[in-house]
C-alpha positions in Angstrom: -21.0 -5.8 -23.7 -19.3 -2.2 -23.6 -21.9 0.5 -24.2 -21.8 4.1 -24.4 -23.6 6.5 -22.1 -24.0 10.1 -22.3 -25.5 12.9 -19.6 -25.6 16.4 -21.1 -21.7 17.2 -21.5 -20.2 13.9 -19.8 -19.4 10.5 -21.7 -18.8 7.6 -20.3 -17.9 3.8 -21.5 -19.5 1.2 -19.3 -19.7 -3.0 -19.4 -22.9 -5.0 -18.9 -23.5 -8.1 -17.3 -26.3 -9.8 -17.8 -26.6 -12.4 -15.1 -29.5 -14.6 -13.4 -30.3 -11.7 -10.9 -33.1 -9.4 -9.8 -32.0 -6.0 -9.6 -29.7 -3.5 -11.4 -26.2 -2.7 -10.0 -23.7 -0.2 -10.4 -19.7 -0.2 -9.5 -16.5 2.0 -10.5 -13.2 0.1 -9.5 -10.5 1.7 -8.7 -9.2 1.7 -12.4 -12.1 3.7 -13.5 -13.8 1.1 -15.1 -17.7 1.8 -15.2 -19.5 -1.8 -14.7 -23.3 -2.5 -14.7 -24.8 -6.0 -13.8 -28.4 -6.7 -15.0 -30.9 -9.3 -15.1 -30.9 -10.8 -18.3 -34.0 -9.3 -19.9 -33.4 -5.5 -19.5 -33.4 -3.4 -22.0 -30.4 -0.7 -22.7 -33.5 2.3 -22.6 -34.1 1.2 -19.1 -30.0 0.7 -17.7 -29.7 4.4 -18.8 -32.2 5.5 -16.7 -30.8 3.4 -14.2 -27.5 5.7 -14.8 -28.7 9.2 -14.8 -30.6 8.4 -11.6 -27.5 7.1 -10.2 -25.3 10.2 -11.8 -24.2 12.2 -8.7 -23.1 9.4 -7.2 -21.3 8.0 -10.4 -19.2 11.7 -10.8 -18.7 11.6 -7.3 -17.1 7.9 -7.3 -15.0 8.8 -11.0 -13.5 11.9 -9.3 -13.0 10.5 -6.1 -10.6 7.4 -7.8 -9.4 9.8 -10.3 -7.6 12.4 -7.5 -6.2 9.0 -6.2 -5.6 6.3 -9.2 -1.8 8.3 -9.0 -0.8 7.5 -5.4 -2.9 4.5 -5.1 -0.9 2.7 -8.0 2.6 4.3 -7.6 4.1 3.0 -4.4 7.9 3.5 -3.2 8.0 1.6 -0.5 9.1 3.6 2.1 7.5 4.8 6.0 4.7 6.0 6.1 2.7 4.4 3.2 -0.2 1.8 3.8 -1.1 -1.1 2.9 -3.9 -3.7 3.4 -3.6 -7.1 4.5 -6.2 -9.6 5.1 -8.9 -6.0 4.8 -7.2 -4.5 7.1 -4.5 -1.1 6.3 -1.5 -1.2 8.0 0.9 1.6 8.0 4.1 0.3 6.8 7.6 1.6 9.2 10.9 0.7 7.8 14.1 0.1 9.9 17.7 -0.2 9.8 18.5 -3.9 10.7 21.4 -6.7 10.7 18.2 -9.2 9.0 16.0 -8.4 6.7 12.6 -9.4 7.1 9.0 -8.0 8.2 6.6 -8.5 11.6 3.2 -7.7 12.1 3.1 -6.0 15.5 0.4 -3.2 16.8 -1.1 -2.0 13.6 1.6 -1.2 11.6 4.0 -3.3 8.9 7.9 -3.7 10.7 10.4 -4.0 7.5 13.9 -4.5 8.8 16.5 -4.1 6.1 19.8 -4.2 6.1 20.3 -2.6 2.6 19.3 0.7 3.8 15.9 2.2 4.6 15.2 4.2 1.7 16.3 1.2 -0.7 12.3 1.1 -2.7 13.7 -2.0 -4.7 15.2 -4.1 -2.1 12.2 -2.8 0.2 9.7 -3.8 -2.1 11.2 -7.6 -2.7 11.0 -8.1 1.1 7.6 -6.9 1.6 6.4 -8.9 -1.7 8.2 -11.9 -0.6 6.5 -11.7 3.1 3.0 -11.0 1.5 3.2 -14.4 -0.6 4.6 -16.1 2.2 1.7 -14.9 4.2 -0.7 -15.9 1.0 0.5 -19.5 1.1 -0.1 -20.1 4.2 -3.8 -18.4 4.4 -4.9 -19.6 1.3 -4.4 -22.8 2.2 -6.2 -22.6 5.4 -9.2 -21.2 3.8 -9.4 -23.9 1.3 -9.4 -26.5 3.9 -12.0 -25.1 5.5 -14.3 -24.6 2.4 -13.7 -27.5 0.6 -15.7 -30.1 2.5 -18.9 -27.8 2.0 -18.9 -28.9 -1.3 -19.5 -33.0 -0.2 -16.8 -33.7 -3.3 -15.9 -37.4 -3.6 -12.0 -36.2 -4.7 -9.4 -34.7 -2.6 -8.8 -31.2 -2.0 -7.1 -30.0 -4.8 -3.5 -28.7 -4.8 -3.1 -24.6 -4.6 -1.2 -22.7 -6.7 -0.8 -19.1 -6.2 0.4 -16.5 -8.7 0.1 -12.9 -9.8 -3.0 -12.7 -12.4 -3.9 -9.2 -14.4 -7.8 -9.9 -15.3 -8.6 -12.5 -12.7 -8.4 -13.8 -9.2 -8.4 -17.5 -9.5 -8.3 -20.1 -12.0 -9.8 -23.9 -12.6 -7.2 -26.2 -13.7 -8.9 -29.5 -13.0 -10.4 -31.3 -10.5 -6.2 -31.8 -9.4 -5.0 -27.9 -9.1 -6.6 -24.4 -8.6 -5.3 -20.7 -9.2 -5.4 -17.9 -6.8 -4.1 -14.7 -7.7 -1.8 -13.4 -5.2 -3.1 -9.9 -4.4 -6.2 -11.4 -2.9 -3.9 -11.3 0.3 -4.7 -7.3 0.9 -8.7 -8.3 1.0 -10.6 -9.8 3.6 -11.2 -13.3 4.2 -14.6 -13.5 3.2 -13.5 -12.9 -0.3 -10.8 -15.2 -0.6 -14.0 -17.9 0.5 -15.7 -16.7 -2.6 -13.1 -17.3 -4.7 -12.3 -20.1 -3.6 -15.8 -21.3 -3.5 -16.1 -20.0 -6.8 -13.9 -22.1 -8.3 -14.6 -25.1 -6.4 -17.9 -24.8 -8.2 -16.4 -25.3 -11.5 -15.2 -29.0 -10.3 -18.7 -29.8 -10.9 -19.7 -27.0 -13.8 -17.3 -26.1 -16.0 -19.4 -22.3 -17.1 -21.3 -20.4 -15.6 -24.7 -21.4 -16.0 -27.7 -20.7 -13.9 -26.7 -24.4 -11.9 -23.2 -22.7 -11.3 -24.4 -20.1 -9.9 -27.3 -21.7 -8.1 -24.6 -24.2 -6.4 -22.2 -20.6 -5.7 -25.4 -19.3 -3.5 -26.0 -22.1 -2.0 -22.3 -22.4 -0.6 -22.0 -19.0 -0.6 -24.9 -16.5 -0.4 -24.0 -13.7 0.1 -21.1 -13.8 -3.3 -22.5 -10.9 -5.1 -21.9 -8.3 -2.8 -18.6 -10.1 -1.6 -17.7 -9.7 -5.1 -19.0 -6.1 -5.5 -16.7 -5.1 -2.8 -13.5 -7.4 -4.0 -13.6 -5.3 -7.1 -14.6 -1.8 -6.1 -11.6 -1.7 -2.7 -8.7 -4.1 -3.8 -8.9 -4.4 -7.4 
């Protein structure tokens, strides 16, 4: 549901969620996208008051992705930027080489190319082909480790990985499962929820109160993993 709030001169449009939870929430992603999640019986009267309490801190987050929303999405690929991998930033350094290629070595992102250093294009295929590499081989781990949680009678499903705009995994199945690529630059804790979150669908197909009841119970603490997956690396 998209509502409209207003605080003497400032408008803003915001979603609500209605889930199965206790308390009111309040997130801005890095797209500017204003997103309230609410138990299921509050009333609009009371979310608004549940906005101009949080105000300051709403102008301050809106301003704050605003300056950056530019840099943040524009990247050239060249030394000095950063990037996250696994939650971590890493300052990427880009060299002249006879391979190309990338390392991992004391903090910072090695690309070796040998198309020239300040090639953005040819810079930016290598690191993307190094971070799926690197998401193939994670992703996989982390979904044999979660899967036998779940006590599932079928085998662990096959693990597709791609690049998604509006979510970060996919059911297919009890034979397949989706994972967006970009969950690479979070943390492993959220790639378990996702993972765990569509592992629950094997055995509920929406999400009901049982979905989520079997989601806390293999993975409690999902709301705020999922607060932070979409506030940092959205």
């Amino acid at each position: 549901m998209r509502k409209q709030f207003q605080y003497g001169k400032y408008l803003y449009e915001y979603s609500i969620k209605f889930e199965d939870r206790k308390t009111l929430s309040l997130t801005v992603t890095p797209r500017l996208e204003i997103v309230v999640k609410a138990p299921k019986d509050t009333g609009i009267e009371k979310i608004e008051r549940f906005l101009k309490k949080k105000w300051i801190w709403l102008e301050r987050q809106m301003r704050y992705f605003a300056k950056f929303k530019k840099s943040c999405c524009r990247k050239e690929y060249v030394s000095g930027e950063s990037y996250y991998y696994l939650g971590r930033q890493y300052r990427l350094i880009v060299e002249q080489g006879n391979n190309s290629g990338v390392l991992l070595k004391r903090g910072k992102l090695i690309l070796t190319t040998n198309q020239g250093v300040e090639n953005s294009k040819v810079n930016r295929k290598i690191l993307k082909k190094w971070f799926l590499q690197r998401a193939k081989v994670i992703f996989q781990e982390r979904l044999e480790e979660v899967f036998p949680n779940f006590n599932y009678s079928c085998s662990i499903p096959s693990l597709q990985i791609k690049q998604m705009s509006k979510r970060w995994g996919s059911y297919l199945g009890k034979e397949r499962i989706h994972i967006h690529s970009g969950l690479i630059h979070a943390p492993k804790d959220c790639i378990d929820y996702v993972i765990s979150h569509e592992l629950c669908h094997f055995k509920y197909k929406n999400h009901t109160a049982a979905f989520k009841r079997l989601l806390n119970d293999k993975c409690p603490s999902w709301e705020r993993t999922k607060d932070k997956l979409e506030t940092k690396y959205l």
